[in-house]
KOLFIDO-75290 format. One line per field, with one value per atom (N, C-alpha, C): residue number from 1; residue in three letters; x, y, z. Coordinates in steps of 0.02 Angstrom, whole numbers. Last residue first. Example, Ala and Ser with C-alpha at 12.3 -4.5 7.8 and 13.67 -1.06 7.14 Angstrom:
residues 2
seq = [2  2  2  1  1  1]
type = [Ser  Ser  Ser  Ala  Ala  Ala]
xx = [642  684  645  660  615  660]
yy = [-112  -53  2  -284  -225  -165]
zz = [354  357  394  390  390  390]
This chain:
residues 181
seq = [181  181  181  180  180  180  179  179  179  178  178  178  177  177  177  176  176  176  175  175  175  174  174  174  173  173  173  172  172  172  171  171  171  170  170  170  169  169  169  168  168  168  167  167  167  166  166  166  165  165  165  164  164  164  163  163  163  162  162  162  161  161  161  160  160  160  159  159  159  158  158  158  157  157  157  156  156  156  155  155  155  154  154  154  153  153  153  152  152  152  151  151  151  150  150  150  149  149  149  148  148  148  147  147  147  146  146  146  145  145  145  144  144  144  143  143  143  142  142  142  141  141  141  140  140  140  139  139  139  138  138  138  137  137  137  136  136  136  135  135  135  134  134  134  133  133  133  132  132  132  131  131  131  130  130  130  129  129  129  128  128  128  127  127  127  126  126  126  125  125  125  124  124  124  123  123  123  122  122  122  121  121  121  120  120  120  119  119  119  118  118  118  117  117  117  116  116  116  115  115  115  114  114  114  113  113  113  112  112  112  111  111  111  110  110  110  109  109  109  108  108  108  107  107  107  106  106  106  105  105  105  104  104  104  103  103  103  102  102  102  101  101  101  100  100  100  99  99  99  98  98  98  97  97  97  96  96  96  95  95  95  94  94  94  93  93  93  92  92  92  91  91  91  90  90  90  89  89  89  88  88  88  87  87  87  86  86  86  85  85  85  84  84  84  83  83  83  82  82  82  81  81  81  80  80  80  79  79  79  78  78  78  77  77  77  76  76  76  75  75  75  74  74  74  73  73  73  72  72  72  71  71  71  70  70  70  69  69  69  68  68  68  67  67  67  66  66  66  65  65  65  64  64  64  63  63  63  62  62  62  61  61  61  60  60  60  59  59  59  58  58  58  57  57  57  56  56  56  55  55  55  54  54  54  53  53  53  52  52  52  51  51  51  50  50  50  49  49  49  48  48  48  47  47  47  46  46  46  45  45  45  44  44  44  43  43  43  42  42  42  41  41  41  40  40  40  39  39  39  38  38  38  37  37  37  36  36  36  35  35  35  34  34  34  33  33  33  32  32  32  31  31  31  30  30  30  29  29  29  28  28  28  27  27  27  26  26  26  25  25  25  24  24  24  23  23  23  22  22  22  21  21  21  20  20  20  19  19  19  18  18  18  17  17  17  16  16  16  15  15  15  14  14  14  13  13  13  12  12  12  11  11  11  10  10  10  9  9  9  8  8  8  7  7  7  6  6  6  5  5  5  4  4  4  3  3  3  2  2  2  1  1  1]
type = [Unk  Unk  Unk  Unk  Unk  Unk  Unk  Unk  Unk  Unk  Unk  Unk  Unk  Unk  Unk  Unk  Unk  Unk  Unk  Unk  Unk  Unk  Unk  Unk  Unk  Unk  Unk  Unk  Unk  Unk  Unk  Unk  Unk  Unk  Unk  Unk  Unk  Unk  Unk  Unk  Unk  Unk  Unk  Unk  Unk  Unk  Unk  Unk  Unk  Unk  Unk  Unk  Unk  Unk  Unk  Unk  Unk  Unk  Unk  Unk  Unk  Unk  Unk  Unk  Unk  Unk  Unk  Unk  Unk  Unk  Unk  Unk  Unk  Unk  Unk  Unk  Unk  Unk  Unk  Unk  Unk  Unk  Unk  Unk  Unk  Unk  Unk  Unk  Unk  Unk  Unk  Unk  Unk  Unk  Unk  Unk  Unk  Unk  Unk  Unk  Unk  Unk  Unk  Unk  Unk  Unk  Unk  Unk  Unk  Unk  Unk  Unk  Unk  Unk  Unk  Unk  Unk  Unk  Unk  Unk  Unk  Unk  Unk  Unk  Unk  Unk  Unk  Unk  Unk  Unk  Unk  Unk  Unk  Unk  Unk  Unk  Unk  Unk  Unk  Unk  Unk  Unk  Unk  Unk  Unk  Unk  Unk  Unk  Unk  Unk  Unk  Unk  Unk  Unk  Unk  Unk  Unk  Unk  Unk  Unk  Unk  Unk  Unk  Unk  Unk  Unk  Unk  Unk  Unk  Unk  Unk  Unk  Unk  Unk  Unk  Unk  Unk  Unk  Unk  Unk  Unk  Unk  Unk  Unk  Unk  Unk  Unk  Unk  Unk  Unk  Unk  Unk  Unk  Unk  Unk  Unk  Unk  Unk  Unk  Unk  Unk  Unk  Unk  Unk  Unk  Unk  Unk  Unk  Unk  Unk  Unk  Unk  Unk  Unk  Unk  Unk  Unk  Unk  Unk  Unk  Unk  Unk  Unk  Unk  Unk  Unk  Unk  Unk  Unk  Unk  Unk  Unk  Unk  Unk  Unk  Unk  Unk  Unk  Unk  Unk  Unk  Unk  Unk  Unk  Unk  Unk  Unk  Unk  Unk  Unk  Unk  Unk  Unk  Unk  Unk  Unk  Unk  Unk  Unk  Unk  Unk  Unk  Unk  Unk  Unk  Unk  Unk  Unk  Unk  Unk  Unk  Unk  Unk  Unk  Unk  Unk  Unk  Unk  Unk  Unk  Unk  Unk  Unk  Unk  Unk  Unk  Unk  Unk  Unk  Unk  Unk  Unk  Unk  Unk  Unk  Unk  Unk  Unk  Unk  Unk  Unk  Unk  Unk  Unk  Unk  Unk  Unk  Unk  Unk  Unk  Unk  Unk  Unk  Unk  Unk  Unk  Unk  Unk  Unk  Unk  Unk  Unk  Unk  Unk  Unk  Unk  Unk  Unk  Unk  Unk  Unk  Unk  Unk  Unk  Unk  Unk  Unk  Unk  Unk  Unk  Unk  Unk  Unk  Unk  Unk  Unk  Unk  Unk  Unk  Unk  Unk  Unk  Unk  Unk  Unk  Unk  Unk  Unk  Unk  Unk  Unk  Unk  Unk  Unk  Unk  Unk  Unk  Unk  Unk  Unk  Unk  Unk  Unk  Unk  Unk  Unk  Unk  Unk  Unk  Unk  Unk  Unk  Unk  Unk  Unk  Unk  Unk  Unk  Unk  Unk  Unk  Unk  Unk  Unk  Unk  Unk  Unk  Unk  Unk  Unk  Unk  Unk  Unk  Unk  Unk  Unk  Unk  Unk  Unk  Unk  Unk  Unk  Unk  Unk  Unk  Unk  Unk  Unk  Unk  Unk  Unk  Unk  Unk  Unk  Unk  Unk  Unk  Unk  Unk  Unk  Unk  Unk  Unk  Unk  Unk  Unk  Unk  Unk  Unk  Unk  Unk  Unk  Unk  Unk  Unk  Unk  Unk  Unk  Unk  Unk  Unk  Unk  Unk  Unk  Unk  Unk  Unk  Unk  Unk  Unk  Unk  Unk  Unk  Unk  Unk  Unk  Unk  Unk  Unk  Unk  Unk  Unk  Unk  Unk  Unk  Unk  Unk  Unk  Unk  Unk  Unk  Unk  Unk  Unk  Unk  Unk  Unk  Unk  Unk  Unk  Unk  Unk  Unk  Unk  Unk  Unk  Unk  Unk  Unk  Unk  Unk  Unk  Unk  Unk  Unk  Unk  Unk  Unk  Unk  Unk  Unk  Unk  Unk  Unk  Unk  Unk  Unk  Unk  Unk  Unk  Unk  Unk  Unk  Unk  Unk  Unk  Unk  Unk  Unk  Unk  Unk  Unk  Unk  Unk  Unk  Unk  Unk  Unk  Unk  Unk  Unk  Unk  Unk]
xx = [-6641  -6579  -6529  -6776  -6739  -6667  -6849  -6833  -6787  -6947  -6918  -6901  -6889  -6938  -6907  -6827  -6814  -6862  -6857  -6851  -6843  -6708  -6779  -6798  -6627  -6626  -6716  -6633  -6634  -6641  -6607  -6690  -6692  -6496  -6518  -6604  -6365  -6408  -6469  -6244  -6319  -6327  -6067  -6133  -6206  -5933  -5985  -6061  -5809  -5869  -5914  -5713  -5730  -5774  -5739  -5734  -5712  -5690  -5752  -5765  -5566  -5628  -5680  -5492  -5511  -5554  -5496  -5537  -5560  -5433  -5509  -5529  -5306  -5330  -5397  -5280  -5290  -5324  -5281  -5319  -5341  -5165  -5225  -5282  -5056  -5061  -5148  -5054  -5085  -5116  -5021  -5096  -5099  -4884  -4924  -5002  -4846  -4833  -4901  -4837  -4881  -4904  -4741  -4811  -4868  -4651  -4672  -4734  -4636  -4646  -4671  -4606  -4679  -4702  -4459  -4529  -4587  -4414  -4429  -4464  -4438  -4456  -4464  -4347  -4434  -4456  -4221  -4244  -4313  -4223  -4218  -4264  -4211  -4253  -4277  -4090  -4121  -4221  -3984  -4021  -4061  -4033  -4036  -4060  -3963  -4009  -4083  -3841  -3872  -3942  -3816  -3798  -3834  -3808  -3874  -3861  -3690  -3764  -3812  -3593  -3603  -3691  -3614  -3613  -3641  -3569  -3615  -3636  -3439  -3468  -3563  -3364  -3373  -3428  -3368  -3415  -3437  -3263  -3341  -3396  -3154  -3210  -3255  -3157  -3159  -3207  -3104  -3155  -3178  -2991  -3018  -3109  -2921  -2947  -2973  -2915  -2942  -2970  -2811  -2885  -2919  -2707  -2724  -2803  -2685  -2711  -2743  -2647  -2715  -2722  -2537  -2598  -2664  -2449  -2466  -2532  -2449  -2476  -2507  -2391  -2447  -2509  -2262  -2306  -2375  -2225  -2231  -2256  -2205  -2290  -2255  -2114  -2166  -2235  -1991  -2021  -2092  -1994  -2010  -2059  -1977  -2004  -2038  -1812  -1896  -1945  -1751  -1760  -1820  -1769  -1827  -1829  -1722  -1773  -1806  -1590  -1607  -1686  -1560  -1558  -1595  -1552  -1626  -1596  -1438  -1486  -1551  -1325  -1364  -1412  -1351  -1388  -1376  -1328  -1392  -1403  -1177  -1232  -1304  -1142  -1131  -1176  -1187  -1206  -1203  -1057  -1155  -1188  -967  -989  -1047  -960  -957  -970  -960  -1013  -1029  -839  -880  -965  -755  -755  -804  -789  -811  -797  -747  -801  -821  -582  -631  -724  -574  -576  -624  -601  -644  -615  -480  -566  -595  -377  -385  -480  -380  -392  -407  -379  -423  -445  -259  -310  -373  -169  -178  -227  -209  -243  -224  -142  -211  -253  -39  -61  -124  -8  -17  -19  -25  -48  -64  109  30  -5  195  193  137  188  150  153  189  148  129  348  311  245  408  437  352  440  462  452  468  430  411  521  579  526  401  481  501  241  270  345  177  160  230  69  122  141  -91  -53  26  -205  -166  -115  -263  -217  -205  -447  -385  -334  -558  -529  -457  -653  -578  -571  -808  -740  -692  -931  -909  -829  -1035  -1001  -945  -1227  -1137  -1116  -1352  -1282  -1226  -1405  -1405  -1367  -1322  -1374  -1367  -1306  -1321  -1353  -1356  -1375  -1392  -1304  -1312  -1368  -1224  -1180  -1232  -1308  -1296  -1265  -1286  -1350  -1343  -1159  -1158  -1237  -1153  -1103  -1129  -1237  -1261  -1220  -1125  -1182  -1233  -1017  -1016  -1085  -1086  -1062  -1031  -1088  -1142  -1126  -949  -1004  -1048  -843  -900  -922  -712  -772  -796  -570  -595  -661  -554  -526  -581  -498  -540  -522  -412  -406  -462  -421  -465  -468  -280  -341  -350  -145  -135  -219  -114  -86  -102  -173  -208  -195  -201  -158  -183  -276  -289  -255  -244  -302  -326  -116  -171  -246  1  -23  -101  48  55  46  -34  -19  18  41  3  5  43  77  18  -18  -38  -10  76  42  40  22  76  25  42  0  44]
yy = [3802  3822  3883  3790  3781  3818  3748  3709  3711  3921  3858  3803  4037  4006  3935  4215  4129  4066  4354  4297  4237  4458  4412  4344  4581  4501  4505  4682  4682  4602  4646  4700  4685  4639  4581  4604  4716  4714  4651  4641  4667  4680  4646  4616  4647  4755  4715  4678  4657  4701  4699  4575  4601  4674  4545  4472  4531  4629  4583  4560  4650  4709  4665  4534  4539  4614  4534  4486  4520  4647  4640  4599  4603  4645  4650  4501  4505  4551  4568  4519  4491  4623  4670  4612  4536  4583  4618  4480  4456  4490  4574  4554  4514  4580  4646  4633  4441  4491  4512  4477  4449  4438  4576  4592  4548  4509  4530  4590  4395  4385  4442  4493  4474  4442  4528  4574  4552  4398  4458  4504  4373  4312  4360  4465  4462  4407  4412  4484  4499  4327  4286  4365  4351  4303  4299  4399  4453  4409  4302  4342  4392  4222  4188  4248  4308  4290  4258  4299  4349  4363  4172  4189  4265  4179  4140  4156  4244  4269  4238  4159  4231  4250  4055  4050  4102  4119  4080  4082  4164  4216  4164  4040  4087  4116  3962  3920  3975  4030  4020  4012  4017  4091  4083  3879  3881  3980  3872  3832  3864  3932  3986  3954  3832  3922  3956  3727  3716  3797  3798  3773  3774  3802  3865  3853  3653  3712  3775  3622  3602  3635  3692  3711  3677  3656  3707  3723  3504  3524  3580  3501  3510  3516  3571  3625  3578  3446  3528  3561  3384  3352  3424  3432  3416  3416  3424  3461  3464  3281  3314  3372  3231  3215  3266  3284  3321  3284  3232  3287  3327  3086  3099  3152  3103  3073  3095  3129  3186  3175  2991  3054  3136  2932  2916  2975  2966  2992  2977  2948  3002  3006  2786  2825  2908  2756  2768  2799  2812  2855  2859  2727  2767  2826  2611  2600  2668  2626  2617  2634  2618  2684  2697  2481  2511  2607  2423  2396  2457  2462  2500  2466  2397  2485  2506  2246  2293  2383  2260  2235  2274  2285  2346  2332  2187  2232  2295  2069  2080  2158  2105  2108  2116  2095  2158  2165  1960  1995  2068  1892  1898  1942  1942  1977  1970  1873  1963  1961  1742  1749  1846  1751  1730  1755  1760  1823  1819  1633  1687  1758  1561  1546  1616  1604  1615  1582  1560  1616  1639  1433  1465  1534  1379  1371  1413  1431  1445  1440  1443  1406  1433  1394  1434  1422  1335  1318  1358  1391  1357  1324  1420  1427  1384  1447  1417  1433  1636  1581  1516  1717  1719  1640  1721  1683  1703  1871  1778  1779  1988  1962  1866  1984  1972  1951  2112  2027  2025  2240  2193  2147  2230  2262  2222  2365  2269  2293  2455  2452  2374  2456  2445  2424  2445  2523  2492  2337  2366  2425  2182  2260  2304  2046  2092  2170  1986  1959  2007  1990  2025  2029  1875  1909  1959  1827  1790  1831  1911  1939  1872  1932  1963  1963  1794  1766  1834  1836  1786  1800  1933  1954  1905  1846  1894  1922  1777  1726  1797  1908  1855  1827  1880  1950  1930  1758  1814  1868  1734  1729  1786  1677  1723  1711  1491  1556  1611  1394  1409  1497  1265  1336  1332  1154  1168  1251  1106  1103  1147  1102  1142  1180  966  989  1073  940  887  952  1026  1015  990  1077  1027  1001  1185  1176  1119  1268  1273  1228  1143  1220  1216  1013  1069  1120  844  947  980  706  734  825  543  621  692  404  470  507  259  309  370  98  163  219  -59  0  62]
zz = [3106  3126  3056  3171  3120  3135  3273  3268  3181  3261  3298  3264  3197  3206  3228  3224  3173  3214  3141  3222  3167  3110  3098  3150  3192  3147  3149  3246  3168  3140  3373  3339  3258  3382  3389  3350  3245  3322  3340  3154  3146  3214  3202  3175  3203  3129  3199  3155  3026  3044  3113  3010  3084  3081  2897  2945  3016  2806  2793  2844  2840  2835  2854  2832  2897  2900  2673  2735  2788  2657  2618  2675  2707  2725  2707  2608  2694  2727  2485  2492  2594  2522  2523  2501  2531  2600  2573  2407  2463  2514  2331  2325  2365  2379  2390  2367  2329  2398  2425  2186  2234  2303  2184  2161  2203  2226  2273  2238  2120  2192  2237  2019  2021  2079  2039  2054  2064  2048  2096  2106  1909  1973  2043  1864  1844  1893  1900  1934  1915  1835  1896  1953  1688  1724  1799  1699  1709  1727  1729  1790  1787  1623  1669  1725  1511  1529  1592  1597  1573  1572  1555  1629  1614  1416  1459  1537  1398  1362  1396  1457  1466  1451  1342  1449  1480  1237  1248  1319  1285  1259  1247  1326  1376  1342  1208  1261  1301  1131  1122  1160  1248  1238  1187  1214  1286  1288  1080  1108  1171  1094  1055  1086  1202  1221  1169  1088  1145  1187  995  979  1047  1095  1070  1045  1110  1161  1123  982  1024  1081  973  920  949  1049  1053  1022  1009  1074  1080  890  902  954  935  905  880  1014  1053  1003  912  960  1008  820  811  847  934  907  876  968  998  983  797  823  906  811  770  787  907  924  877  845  917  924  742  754  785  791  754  744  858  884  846  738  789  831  684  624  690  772  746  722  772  829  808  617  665  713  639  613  616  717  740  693  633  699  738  530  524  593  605  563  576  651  714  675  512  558  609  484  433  479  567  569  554  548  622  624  409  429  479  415  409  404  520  551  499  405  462  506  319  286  376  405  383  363  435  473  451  298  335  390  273  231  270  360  345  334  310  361  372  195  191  246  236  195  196  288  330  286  160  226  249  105  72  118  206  188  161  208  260  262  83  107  160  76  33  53  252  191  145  400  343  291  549  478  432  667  610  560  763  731  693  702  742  711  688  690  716  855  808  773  835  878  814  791  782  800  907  853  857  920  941  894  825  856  884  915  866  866  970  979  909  919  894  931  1034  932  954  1011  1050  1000  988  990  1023  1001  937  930  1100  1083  1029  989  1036  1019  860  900  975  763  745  810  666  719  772  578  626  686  474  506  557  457  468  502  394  436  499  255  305  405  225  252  301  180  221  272  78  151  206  -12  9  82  -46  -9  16  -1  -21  -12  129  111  53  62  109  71  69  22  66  200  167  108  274  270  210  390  352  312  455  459  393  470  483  482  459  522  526  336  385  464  221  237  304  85  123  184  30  27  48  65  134  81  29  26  59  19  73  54  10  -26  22  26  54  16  -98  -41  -25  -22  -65  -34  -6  36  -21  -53  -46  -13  0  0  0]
């Protein structure tokens, strides 16, 4: 049984695992809406530098190896710059959001008040006019009370004319005959 020689350039190399060509755009973005997990304003830190690599193995493979892995690192940092941009311009742009926004519901606040008091001296100048009304109503309730009053007091007075006259003399009555009453 012979043995298959083995590659040594990173597209298979047993000891040195599974190197892959840098990702897509595409496999970027997937890799990017997986990441995408924490809070939505905190900016991404760096990755940690790669391990320096081992002594005395030198040589063509690990040279294009470790360019491989530069590049990688370079692609992902300007990944987390242009991530930690984005992120920094949202929260401007929702800051500028909320400050018009504010603005906004303070001038329509203003305008519903202001509506509300043009409402409020309709209601007054209405209110007004029947309160008005009302007391000049109230001052005809007065007088005629004591119109009436004053036809009492002489209606009383008529009575007790009537009702303490002296009465006839006894000469003047008529005899009244027995058993009538």
């Amino acid at each position: 049984m012979a043995m298959e020689p083995q590659p040594l350039c990173p597209q298979g190399d047993p000891t040195l695992g599974d190197v892959r060509e840098p990702p897509t755009g595409e496999e970027r973005r997937e890799e990017g809406d997986r990441g995408a997990a924490g809070p939505r304003d905190q900016l991404l830190p760096l990755p940690p530098p790669p391990p320096p690599p081992p002594e005395g193995k030198t040589g063509l493979c690990f040279s294009s190896l470790e360019a491989s892995i530069e590049h990688l690192k370079k692609k992902a940092e300007e990944m987390i710059e242009n991530i930690n941009v984005s992120r920094q311009k949202d929260h401007v742009l929702m800051t500028n959001f909320r400050d018009s926004l504010k603005i906004k519901v303070w001038e329509l606040a203003d305008k519903l008040e202001e509506r509300m008091y043009r409402i409020y001296d309709a209601h007054n100048h209405v209110i007004q006019g029947r309160l008005q009304e009302l007391s000049l109503k109230l001052e005809r309730i007065g007088q005629l009370e004591a119109e009436l009053r004053q036809v009492c007091r002489s209606l009383e007075t008529v009575y007790r004319d009537l009702c303490a006259r002296p009465e006839a003399p006894v000469s003047e009555k008529q005899p009244q005959k027995e058993g009538a009453y």
